[in-house]
C-alpha positions as CSV (number, residue, x, y, z in Angstrom):
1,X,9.8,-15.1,-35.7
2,X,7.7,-12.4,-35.1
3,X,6.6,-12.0,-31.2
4,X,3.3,-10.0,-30.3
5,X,3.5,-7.1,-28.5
6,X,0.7,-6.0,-26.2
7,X,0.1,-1.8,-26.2
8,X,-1.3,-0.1,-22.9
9,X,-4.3,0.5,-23.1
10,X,-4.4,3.6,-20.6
11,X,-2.8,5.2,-23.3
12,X,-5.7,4.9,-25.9
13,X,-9.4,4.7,-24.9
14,X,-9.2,1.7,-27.4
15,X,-9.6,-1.9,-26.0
16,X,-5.4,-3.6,-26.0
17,X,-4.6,-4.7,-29.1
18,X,-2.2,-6.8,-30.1
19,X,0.6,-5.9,-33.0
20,X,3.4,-7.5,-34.4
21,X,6.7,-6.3,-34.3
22,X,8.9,-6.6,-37.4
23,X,12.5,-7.8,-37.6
24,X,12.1,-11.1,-34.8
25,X,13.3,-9.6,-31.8
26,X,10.5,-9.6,-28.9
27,X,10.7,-6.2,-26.8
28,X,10.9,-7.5,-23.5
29,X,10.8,-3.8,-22.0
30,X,7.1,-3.2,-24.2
31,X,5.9,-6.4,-23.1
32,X,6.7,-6.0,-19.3
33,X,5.7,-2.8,-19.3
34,X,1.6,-3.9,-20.6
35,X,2.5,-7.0,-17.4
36,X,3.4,-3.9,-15.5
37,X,0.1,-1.8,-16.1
38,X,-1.9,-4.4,-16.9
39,X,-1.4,-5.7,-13.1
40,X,-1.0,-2.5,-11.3
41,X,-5.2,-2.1,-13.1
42,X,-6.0,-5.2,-11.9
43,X,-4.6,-4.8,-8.4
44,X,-5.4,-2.0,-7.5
45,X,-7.7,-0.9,-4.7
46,X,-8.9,-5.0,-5.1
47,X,-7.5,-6.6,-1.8
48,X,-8.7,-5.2,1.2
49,X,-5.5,-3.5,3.4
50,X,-6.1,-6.0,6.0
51,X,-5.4,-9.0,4.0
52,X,-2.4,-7.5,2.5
53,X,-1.3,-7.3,6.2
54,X,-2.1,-10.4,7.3
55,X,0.3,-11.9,3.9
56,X,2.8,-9.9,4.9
57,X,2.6,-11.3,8.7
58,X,2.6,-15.0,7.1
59,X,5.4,-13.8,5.0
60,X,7.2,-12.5,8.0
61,X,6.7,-16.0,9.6
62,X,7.9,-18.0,7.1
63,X,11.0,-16.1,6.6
64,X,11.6,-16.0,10.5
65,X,11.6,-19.3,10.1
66,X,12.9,-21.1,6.9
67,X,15.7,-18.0,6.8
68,X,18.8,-19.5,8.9
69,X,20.6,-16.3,9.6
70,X,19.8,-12.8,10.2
71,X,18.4,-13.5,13.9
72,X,18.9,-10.8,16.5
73,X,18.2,-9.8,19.7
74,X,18.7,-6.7,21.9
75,X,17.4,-5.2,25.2
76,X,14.3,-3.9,25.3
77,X,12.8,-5.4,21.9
78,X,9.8,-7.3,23.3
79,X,9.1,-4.2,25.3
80,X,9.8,-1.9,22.2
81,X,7.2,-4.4,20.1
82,X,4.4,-4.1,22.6
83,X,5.0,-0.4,22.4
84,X,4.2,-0.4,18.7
85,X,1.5,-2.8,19.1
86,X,-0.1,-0.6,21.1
87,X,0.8,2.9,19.1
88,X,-0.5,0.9,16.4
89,X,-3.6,-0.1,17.7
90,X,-4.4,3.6,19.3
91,X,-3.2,5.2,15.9
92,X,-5.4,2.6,14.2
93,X,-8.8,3.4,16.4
94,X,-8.5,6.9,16.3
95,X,-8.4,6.8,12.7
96,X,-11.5,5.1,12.4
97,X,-13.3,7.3,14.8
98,X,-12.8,10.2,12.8
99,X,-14.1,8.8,9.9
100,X,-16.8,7.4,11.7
101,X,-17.4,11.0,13.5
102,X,-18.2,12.1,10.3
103,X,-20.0,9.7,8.5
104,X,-18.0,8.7,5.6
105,X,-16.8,5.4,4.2
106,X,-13.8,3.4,5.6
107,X,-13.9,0.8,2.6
108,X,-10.6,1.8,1.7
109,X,-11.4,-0.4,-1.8
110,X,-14.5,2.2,-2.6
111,X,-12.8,5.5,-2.3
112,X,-15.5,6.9,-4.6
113,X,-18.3,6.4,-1.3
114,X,-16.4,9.0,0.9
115,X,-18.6,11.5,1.8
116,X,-16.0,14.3,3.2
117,X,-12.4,15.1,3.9
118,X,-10.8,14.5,7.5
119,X,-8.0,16.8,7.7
120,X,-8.4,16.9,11.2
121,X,-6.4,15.4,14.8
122,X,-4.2,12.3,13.6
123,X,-5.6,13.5,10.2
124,X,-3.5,16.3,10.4
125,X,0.3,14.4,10.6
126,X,-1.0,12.0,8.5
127,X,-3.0,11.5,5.0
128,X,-3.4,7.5,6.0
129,X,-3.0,6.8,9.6
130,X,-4.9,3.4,9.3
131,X,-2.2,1.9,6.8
132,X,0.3,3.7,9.3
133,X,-1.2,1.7,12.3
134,X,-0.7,-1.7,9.9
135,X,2.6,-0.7,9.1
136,X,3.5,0.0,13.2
137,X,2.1,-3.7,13.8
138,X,3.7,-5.2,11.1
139,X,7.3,-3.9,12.3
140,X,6.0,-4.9,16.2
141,X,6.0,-8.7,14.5
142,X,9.0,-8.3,12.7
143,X,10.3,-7.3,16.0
144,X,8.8,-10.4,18.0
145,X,10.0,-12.9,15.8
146,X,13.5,-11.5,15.5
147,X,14.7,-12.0,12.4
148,X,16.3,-8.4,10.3
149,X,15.4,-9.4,7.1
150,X,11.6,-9.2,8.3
151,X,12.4,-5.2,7.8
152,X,12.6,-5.9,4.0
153,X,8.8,-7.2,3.9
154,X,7.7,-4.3,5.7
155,X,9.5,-2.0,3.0
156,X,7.4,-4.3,0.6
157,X,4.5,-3.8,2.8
158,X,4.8,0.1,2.2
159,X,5.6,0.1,-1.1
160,X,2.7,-2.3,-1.9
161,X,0.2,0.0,-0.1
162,X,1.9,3.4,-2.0
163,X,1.1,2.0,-5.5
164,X,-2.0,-0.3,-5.4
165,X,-3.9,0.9,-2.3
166,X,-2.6,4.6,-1.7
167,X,-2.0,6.3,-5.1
168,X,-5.4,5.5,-6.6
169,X,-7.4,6.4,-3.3
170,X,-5.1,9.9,-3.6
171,X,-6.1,9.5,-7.6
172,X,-9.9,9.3,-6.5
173,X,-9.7,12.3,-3.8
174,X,-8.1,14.6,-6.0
175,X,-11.2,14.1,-8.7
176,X,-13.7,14.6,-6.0
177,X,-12.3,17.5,-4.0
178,X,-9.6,18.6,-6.2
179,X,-7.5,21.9,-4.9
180,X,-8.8,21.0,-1.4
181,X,-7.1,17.7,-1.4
182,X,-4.1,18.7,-3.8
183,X,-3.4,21.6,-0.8
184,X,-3.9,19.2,2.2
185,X,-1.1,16.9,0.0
186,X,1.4,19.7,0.4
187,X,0.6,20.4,4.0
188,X,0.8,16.4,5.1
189,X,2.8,13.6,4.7
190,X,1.3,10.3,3.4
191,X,2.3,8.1,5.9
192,X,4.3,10.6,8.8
């Protein structure tokens, strides 16, 4: 039976099309390849980084408490949690003063609206403190509710925010301010 097989269409200017393939077998790797594509254009830049947060903190929840092993405990964690609550939090509000300094967009979902480049203070250890200060909360919950496999969906947390959030903001800079932004990728690190 013949099986369609969907072609990306960021390959071709072309609107997808659909073709048959000949001899029966369905390419699997084809087809999940367009799923791939196709969702990474539909996701990204669409949910704002602060809802991806608060799923992953659900997520977090849920798995501290429907997982029945993987609990630990060790001196100092509550202490160590409020520590990166509040690193978080300071990280986080720096970070939006200097964009606010000067006057340019913090919609991380309209990267096109920035006005200038901050390269400068946290700016300058980091090309995206504010997803930094998410992450540093995230693991301060992870911590709180104890459980070690809580370090996986903060992984997933990361890796979420590199491909849909953080690679086409980086993909948006580099069209606006081109070797400016390519040269402050090689002096800084994306998250620290």
């Amino acid at each position: 039976m013949n099986a369609p097989i969907l072609t990306d269409s960021c390959q071709s200017n072309s609107v997808i099309s659909v073709r048959k393939e000949l001899g029966g077998n369905f390419n699997w790797r084809k087809s999940s390849n367009f799923i791939y594509h196709y969702l990474i254009r539909f996701m990204k830049l669409k949910l704002p980084p602060v809802l991806v947060f608060v799923i992953f903190s659900i997520l977090m929840y849920v798995l501290s408490i429907v997982l029945p092993f993987g609990d630990f405990d060790f001196f100092g964690r509550q202490f160590l949690a409020f520590f990166l609550v509040g690193s978080g939090a300071l990280v986080g509000l720096v970070s939006v003063i200097q964009f606010y300094v000067v006057k340019t967009s913090v919609d991380p979902r309209t990267p096109a609206k920035v006005s200038s480049m901050v390269t400068k203070g946290i700016y300058k250890y980091s090309r995206n403190p504010m997803y930094l200060a998410l992450l540093m909360v995230l693991l301060a919950w992870g911590l709180w509710l104890g459980n070690a496999f809580n370090t996986l969906l903060a992984a997933g947390f990361v890796g979420y925010m590199n491909r849909f959030q953080i690679i086409p903001e980086e993909g948006e800079l580099a069209a606006t301010y081109g070797k400016e932004f390519r040269h402050y990728c090689t002096q800084v690190r994306r998250w620290f």
